[in-house]
C-alpha positions as CSV (number, residue, x, y, z in Angstrom):
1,X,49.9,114.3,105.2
2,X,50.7,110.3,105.5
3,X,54.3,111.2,103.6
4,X,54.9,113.9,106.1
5,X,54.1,112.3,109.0
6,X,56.9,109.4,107.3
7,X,60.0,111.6,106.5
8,X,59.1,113.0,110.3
9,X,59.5,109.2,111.7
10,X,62.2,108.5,108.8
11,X,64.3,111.6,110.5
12,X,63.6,110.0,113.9
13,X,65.7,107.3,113.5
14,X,68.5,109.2,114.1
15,X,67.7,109.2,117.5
16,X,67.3,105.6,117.7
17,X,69.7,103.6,120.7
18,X,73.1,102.1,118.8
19,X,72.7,104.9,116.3
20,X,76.2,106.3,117.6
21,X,75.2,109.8,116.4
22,X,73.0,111.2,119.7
23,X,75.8,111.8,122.2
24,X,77.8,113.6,118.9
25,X,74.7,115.6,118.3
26,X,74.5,116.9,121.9
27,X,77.9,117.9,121.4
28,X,76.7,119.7,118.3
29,X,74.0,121.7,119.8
30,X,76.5,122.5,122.6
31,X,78.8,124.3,120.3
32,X,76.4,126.0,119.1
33,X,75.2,127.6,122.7
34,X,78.8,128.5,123.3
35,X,79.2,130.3,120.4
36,X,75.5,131.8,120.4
37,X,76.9,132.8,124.1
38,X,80.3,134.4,123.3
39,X,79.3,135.9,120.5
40,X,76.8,138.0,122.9
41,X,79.2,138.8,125.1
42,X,81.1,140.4,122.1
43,X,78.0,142.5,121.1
44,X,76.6,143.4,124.4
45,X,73.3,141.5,123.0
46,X,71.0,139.0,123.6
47,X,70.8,136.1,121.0
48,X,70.0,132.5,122.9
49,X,67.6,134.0,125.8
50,X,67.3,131.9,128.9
51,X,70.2,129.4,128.2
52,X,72.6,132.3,127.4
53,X,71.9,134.4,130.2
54,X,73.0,131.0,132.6
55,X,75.8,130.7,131.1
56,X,77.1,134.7,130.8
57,X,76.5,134.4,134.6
58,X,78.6,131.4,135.1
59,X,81.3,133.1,132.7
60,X,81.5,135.8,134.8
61,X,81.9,133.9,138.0
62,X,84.7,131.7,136.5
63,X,86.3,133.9,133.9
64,X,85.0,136.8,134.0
65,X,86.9,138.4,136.9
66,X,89.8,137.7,135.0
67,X,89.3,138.1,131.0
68,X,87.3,141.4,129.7
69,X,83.5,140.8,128.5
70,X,85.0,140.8,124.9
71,X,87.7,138.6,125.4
72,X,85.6,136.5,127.7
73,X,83.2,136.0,124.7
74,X,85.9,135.4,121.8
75,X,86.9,132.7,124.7
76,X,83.7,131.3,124.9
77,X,83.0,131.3,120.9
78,X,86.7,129.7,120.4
79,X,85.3,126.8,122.8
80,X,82.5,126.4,121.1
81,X,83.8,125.8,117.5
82,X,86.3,123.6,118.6
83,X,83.7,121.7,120.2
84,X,81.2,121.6,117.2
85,X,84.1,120.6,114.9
86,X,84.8,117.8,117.4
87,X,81.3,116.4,117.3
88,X,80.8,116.7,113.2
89,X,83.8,114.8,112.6
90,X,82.3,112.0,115.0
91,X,79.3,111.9,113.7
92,X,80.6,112.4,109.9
93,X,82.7,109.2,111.2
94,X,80.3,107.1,112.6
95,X,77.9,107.4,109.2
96,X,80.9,106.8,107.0
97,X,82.5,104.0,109.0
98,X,78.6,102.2,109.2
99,X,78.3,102.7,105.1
100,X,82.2,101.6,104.2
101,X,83.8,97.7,104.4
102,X,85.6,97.5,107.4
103,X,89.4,97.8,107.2
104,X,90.2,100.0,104.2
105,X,92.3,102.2,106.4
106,X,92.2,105.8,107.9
107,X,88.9,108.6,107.1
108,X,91.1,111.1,105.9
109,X,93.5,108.5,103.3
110,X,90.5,106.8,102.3
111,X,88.5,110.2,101.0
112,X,91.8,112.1,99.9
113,X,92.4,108.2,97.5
114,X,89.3,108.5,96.4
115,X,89.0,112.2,95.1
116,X,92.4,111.9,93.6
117,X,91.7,108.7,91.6
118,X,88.3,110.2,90.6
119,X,90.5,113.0,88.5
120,X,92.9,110.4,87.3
121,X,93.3,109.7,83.5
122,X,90.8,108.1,81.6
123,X,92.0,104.4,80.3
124,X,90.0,101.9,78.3
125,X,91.5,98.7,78.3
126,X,91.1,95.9,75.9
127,X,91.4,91.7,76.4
128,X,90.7,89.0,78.4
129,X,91.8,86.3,80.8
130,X,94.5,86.7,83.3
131,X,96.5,89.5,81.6
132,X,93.8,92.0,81.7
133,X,92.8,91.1,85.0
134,X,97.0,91.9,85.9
135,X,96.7,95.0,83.8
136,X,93.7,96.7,85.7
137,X,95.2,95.9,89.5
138,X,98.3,97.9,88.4
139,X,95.8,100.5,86.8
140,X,93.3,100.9,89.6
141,X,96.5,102.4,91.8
142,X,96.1,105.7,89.2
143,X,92.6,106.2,88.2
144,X,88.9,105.2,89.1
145,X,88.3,106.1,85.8
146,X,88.7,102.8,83.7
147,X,86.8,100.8,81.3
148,X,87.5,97.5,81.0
149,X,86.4,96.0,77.3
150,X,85.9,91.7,77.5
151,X,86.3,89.4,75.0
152,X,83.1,87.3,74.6
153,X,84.3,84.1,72.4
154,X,85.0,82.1,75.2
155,X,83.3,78.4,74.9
156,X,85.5,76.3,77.5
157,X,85.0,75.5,80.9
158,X,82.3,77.1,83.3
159,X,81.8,79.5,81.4
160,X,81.1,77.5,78.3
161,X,78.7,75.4,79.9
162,X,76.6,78.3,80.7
163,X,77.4,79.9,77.2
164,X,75.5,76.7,76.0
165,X,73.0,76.0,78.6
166,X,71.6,79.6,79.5
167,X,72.1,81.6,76.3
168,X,74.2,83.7,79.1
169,X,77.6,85.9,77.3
170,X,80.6,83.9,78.8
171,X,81.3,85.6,82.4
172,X,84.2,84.3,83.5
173,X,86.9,86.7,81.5
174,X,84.1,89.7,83.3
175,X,84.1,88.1,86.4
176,X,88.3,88.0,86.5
177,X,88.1,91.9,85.8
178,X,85.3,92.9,88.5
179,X,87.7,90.9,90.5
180,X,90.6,92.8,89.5
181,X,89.1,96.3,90.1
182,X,87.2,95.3,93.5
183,X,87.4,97.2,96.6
184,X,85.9,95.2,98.7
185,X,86.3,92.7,101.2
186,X,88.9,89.9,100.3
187,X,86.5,87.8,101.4
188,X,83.8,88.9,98.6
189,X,86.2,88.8,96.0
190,X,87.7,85.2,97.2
191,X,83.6,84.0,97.1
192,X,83.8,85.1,93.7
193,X,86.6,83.4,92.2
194,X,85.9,80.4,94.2
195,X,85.2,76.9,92.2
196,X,82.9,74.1,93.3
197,X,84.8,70.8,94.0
198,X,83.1,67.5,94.2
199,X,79.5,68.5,94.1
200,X,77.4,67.2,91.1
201,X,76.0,69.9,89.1
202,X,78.1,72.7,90.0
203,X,81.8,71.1,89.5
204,X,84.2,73.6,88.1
205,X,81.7,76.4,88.0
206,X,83.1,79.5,89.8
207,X,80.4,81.5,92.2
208,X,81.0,84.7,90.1
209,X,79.5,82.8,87.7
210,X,76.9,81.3,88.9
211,X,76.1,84.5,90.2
212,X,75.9,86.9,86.8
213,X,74.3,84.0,85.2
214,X,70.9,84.2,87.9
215,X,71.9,88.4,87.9
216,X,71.2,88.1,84.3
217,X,67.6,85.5,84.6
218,X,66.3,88.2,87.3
219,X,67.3,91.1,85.7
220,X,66.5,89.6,82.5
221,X,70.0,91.8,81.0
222,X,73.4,90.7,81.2
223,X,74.5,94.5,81.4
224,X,72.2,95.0,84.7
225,X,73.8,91.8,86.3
226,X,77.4,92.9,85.7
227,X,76.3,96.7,86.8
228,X,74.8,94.7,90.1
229,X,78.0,92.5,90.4
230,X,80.0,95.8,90.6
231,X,77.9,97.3,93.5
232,X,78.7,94.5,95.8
233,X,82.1,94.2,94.9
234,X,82.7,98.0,95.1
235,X,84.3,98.1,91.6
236,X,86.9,100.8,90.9
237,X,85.9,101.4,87.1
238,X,83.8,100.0,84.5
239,X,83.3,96.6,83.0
240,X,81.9,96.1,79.4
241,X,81.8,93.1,77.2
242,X,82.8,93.8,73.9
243,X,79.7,93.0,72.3
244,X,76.3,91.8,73.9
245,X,75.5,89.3,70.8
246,X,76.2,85.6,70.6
247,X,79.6,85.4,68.7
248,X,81.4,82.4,67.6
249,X,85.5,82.6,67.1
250,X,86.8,81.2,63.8
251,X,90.7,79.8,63.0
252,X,91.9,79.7,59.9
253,X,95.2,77.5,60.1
254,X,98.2,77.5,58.1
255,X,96.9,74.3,56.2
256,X,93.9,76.0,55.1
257,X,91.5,74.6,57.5
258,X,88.4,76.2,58.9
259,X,88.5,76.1,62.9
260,X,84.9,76.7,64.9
261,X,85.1,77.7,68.3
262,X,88.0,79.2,70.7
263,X,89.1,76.5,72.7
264,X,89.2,74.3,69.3
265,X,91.3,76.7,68.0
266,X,93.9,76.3,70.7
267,X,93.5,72.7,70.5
268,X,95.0,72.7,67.0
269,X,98.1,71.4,66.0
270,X,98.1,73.7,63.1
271,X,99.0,77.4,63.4
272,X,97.2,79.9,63.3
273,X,96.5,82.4,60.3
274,X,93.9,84.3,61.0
275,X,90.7,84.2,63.1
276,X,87.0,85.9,62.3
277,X,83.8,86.2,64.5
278,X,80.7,84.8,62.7
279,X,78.3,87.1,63.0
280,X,81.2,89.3,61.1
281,X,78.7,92.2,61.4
282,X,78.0,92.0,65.7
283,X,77.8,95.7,67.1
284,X,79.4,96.5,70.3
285,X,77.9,98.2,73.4
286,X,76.9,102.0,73.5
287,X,79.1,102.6,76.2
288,X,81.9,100.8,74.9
289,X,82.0,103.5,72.2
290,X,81.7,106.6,74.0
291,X,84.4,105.1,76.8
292,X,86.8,105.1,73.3
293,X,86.3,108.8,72.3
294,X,86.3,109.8,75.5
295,X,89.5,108.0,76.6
296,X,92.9,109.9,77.7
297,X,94.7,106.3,76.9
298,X,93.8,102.4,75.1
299,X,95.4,100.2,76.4
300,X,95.5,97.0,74.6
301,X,96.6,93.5,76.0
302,X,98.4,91.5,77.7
303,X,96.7,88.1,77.0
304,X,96.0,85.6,74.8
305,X,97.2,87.6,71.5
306,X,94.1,85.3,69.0
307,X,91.8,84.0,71.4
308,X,91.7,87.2,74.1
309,X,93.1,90.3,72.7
310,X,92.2,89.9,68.7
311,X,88.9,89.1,69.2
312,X,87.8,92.5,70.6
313,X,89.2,94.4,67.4
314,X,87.1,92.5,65.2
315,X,84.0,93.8,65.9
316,X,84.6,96.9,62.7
317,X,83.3,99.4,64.9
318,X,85.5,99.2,67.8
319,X,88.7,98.7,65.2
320,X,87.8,102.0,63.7
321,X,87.1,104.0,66.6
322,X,90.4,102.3,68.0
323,X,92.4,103.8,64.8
324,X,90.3,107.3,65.2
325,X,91.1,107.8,68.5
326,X,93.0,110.5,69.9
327,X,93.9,108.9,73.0
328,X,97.5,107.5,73.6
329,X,97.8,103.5,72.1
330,X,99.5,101.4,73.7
331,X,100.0,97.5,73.0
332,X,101.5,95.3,75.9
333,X,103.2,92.7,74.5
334,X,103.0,89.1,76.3
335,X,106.1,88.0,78.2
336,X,106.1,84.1,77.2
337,X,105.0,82.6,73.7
338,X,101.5,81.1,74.4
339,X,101.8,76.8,72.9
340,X,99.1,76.1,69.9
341,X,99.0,80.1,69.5
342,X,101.7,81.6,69.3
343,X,104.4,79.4,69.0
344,X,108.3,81.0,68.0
345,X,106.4,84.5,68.4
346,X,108.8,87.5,68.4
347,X,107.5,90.9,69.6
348,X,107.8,92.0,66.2
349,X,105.3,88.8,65.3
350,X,102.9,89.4,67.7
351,X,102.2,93.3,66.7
352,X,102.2,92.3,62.7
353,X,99.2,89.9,64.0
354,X,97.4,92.7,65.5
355,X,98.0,94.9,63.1
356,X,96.9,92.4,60.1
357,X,93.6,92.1,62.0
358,X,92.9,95.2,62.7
359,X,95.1,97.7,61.2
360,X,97.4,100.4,62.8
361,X,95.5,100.9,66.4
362,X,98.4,101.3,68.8
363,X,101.3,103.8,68.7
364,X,103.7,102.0,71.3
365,X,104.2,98.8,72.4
366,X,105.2,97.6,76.0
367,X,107.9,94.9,76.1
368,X,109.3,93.1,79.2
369,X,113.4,93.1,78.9
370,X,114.1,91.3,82.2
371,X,114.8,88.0,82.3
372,X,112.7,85.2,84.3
373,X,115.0,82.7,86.3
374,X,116.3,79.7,84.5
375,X,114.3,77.4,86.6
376,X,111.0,79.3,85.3
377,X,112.2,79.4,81.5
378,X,112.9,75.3,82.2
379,X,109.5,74.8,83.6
380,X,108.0,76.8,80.3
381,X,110.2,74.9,77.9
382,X,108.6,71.8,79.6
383,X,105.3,72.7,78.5
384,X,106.3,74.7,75.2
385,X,106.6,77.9,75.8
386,X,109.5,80.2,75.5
387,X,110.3,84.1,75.9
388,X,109.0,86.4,74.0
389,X,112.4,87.7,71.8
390,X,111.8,91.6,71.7
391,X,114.2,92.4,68.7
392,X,112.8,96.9,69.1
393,X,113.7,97.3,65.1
394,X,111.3,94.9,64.3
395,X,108.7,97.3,65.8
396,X,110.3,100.4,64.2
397,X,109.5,99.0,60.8
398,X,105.8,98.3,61.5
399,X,105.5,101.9,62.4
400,X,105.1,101.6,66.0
401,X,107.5,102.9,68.7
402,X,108.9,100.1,71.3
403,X,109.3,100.8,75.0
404,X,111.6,98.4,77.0
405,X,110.6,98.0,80.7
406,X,111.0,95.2,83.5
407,X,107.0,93.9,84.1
408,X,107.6,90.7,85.1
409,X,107.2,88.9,88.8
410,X,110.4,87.2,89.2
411,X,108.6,84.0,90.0
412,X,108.1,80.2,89.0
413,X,104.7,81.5,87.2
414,X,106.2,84.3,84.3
415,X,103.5,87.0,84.6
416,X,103.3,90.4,84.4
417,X,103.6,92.3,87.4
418,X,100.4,94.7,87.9
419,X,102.3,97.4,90.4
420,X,105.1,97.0,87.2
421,X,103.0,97.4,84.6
422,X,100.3,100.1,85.8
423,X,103.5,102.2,86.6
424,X,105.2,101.7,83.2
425,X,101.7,102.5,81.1
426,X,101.6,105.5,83.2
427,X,104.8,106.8,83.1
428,X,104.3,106.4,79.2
429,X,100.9,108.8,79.5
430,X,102.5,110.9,81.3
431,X,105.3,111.5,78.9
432,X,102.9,112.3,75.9
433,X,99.8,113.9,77.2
């Protein structure tokens, strides 16, 4: 009795003042009469009592001099469905407009977007850092229907420090990609990317952070936090980190030397030869592995080619799904050699790299074939860093097909252009599925 007696109140407050859906309803139930009306005039019948016979009489006196009873009726009904459509669409409006962020544009784009980009392709994409971030903005333009896999070596920065002081998986490479794929208020997403300045305690930290890390202590899961992260920021896909154990990234340099911890390993004046997680046997998350069979495309890259994009396809189960996979592979190769990484890296070096750590996953690789301005390339000579030579028969002979396209921004900051490059890994889908 006490439940019913709630959903009664529960449906009152409907009716409530500021509500904006009374005056709509009234329309409604209008509608409704005029059709209940006309349609009686049609049949010679009596279907609304009281009300209907007021208004038949006031038809006739206005109209119905003029129009036949049958004509007067189909008159009345037509009236009456226009009206009813009128006030459904207001009050289909006013619910929708109350439950979405302000400014996302027009009812009818925003739904028709939506729909379509729920039935676009399914994409998993694999990395870290900025370039994945660029990837998913260009991919969010296609499909709703992408999941985002996260490095989770990282040991530097904000991140780091909460690596070390919480226990918490690095965030920040996650909170870049919820980021990326938001749909809400630039506001929200500019709260999350913004960094504390000046105050002691929480100098360099980003919000995002700050945020997943108590999302994770009240939730008591790092999953449930970045689940609750996507809510607010409306996410257009899914976020996953690669694995939800404590991993450690190992460098093996060219002199033989044993490298512990990512941002070490960049640090090093020695080149890299290979790198290795410790544990070497860390499984990845469920969902992680049914987005992989499940995927239409894997898309792997751009980023950091050791210390973001690797690092992911050394957890064994992920590099053998990866290989198993009937989805479309495609590797997108960085624009400008990254210094204390990948330094004199052609295309061809990059894939051999991936391909030594983790065998033949990808069956075409994205290269940029515009050039940057001079005053970038300067600017990147400055700090050691060149362009990325593409040299396509290099490619051929590791097996893998190369696909020349212009990704880049031409700006001071050589980056890969996200309205570019979703565009170019689509056109490539759409070409083979």
């Amino acid at each position: 009795m006490k439940k019913s007696i709630e959903k009664r109140m529960h449906l009152l407050k409907w009716l409530y003042p500021g509500m904006r859906v009374k005056r709509w309803l009234v329309m409604v139930i209008c509608g409704v009469v005029l059709i209940g009306t006309g349609l009686a005039l049609v049949i010679n019948g009596r279907i609304l009592g009281v009300v209907e016979d007021l208004l038949k009489h006031l038809s006739r006196i206005s109209i119905g001099q003029i129009l036949p009873p049958v004509a007067n009726g189909l008159f009345l009904m037509g009236i009456g469905i226009a009206v009813c459509i009128w006030g459904a669409a207001k009050i289909f409006r006013s619910i929708f407009v109350a439950c979405q962020p302000i400014g996302n544009g027009q009812l009818v784009d925003i739904i028709y977007r939506k729909h379509q980009l729920e039935q676009g392709l399914r994409i998993v994409a694999f990395g870290g850092g900025t370039g994945l971030a660029s990837l998913l903005r260009g991919l969010k333009d296609y499909t709703s229907n992408i999941t985002a896999v996260v490095t989770v070596s990282d040991d530097g920065g904000s991140s780091g420090i909460l690596r070390r002081e919480t226990g918490i998986i690095p965030p920040g490479d996650i909170r870049n990609c919820l980021v990326a794929l938001a749909d809400a208020e630039p506001l929200m997403t500019r709260l999350f990317q913004h960094r504390f300045n000046g105050l002691p305690g929480l100098e360099g930290h980003a919000f995002g952070n700050l945020l997943l890390s108590a999302l994770t202590d009240v939730a008591g899961d790092f999953e449930v936090a970045v689940k609750e992260a996507s809510r607010v920021l409306a996410v257009r896909g899914r976020v996953f980190p690669s694995t939800l154990e404590d991993v450690i990234l190992w460098g093996e340099m060219n002199d033989g030397s044993l490298i512990c911890g990512e941002s070490n390993i960049t640090a090093s004046d020695q080149n890299i030869r290979r790198v290795y997680l410790k544990p070497d046997n860390c499984k990845p998350a469920p969902e992680v592995m049914e987005a992989i069979e499940e995927a239409d495309a894997i898309v792997i890259g751009p980023g950091s080619l050791y210390t973001s994009v690797i690092p992911n396809l050394l957890i064994s189960d992920v590099a053998n799904a990866v290989r198993e996979a009937e989805a479309v592979k495609i590797y997108v190769c960085n624009v400008m050699t990254q210094p204390g990484e990948t330094d004199q890296y052609t295309a061809g070096d990059h894939l051999k790299a991936l391909i030594d750590h983790a065998g033949c996953v990808v069956d075409y690789m994205l290269i940029n074939n515009a050039r940057p301005s001079e005053e970038a390339l300067k600017k990147y000579r400055e700090e050691g860093a060149e362009l990325v030579r593409a040299l396509p028969e290099e490619i051929v002979r590791l097996g893998v097909q190369p696909i020349m396209r212009h990704l880049i921004n031409r700006n001071v900051l050589v980056r890969h252009s996200p309205r570019r490059l979703g565009e170019a890994i689509y056109t490539v889908m759409e070409a083979v599925i």
